[in-house]
C-alpha positions, -999 to 999 in steps of 0.1 A, spaced: -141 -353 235 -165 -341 209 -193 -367 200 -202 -347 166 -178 -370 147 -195 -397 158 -229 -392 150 -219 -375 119 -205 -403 109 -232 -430 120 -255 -411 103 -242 -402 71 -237 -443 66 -266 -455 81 -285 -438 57 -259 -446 24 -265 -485 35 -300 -485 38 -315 -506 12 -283 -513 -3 -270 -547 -14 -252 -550 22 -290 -548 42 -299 -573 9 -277 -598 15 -277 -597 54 -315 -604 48 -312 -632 24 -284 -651 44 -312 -647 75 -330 -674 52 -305 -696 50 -284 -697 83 -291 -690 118 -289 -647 125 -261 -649 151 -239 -669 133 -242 -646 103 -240 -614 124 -208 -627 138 -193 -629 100 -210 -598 89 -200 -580 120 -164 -590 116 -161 -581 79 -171 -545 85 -145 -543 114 -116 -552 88 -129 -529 61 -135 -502 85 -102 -504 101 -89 -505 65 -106 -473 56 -96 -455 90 -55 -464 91 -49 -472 54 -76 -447 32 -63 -441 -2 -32 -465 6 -55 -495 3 -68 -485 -33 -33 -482 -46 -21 -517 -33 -56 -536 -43 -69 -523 -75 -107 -519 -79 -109 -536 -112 -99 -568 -92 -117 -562 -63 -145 -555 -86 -141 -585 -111 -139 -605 -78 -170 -592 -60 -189 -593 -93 -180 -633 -96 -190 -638 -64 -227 -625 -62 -230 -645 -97 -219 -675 -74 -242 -664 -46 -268 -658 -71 -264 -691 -88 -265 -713 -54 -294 -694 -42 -316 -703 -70 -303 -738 -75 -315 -747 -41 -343 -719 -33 -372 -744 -34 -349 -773 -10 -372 -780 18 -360 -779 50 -363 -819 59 -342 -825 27 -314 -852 39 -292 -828 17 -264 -830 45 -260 -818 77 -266 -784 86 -237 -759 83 -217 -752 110 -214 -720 127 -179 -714 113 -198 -720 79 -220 -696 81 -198 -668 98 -174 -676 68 -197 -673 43 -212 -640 56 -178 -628 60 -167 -633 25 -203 -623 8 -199 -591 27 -159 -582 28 -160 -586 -12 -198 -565 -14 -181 -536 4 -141 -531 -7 -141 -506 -22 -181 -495 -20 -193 -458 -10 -196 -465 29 -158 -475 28 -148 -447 3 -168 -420 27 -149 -436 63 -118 -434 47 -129 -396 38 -139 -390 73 -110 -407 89 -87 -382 65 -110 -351 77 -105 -360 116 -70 -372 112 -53 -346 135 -64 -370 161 -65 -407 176 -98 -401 192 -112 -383 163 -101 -412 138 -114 -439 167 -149 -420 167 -152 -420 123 -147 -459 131 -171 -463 160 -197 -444 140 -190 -460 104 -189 -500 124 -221 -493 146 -243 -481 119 -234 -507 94 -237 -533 119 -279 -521 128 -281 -517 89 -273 -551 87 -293 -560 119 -320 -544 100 -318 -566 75 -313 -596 92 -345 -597 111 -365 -577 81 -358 -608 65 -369 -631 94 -408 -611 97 -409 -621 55 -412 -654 56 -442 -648 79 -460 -636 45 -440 -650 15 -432 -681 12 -392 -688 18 -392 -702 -18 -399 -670 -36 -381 -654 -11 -349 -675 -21 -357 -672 -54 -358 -631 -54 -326 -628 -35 -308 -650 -59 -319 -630 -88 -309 -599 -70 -276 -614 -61 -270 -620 -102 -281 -586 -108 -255 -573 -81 -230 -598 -98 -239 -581 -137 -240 -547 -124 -204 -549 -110 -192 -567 -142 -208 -540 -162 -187 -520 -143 -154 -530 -153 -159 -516 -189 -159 -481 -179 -120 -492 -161 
């Protein structure tokens, strides 16, 4: 079996995903919920889309428009973006409620992350590798393998990027600059819609 497809593919998304909203979000939802919960949710949300991309491709696009998946993912970094500011500045002794659950968390990481991505270029390029290396099971299995392992150190990336800031910025501001960037995410993809 020939590993090229693999690390073709790790490669080519590790580096399309760096910086992006996904490592963004993984690092602000570090903030805010314990990093193995998250990763769980994160994790699992690039499984779906990935398997997506590798068995349905171009099939998935047709059945779920991307005006609503953007319209949708647009909504729901405003949302994001709106919570995280509202309580950036909460301290952590608040008696606010109890702390979230792991399912919670896992949920919400899922969602944040399963609506970031439809449709987004890391998807759009696994589905192009899977259709390039479709002749065979193991070929399609390794565009998979690759796509889901890099995203998932992308996001690990992010996740404990996000940890080593609080050292030297104060979790506040922190809050406060993820939420903004969440609204800008949340604009940018509504902007989007008038060029549909």
């Amino acid at each position: 079996m020939d590993s090229a497809i693999f690390f073709s593919t790790f490669g080519l998304i590790f580096l399309a995903e760096l910086g992006d909203k996904t490592q963004l979000a993984a690092m602000a939802l570090a903030l805010r919920y314990p990093w193995q919960r998250i990763f769980v949710g994160i994790a699992a949300a690039f499984v779906v889309l990935n398997l997506a991309a590798v068995l349905v491709g171009k099939v998935l696009f047709l059945l779920l428009p991307i005006f609503w998946v953007t319209l949708v993912s647009g909504l729901l970094f405003l949302y994001f973006g709106y919570s995280t500011l509202r309580h950036a500045c909460d301290s952590e002794d608040d008696d606010a409620g109890p702390p979230p659950t792991a399912a919670t968390a896992a949920r919400t990481a899922f969602i944040m992350i399963f609506m970031a991505e439809l449709g987004d270029k890391t998807q759009l390029v696994t589905a192009s590798q899977a259709a390039q290396h479709s002749e065979s099971l193991a070929g399609m299995g390794q565009v998979f393998a690759g796509s889901t392992l890099a995203l998932w150190l992308v996001s690990l990336l992010g996740i404990f990027a996000g940890k080593q800031l609080v050292r030297f910025i104060p979790p506040c501001w922190i809050h406060r600059t993820a939420g903004v960037m969440f609204l800008v995410f949340g604009a940018m993809a509504l902007w989007k819609l008038k060029g549909m």
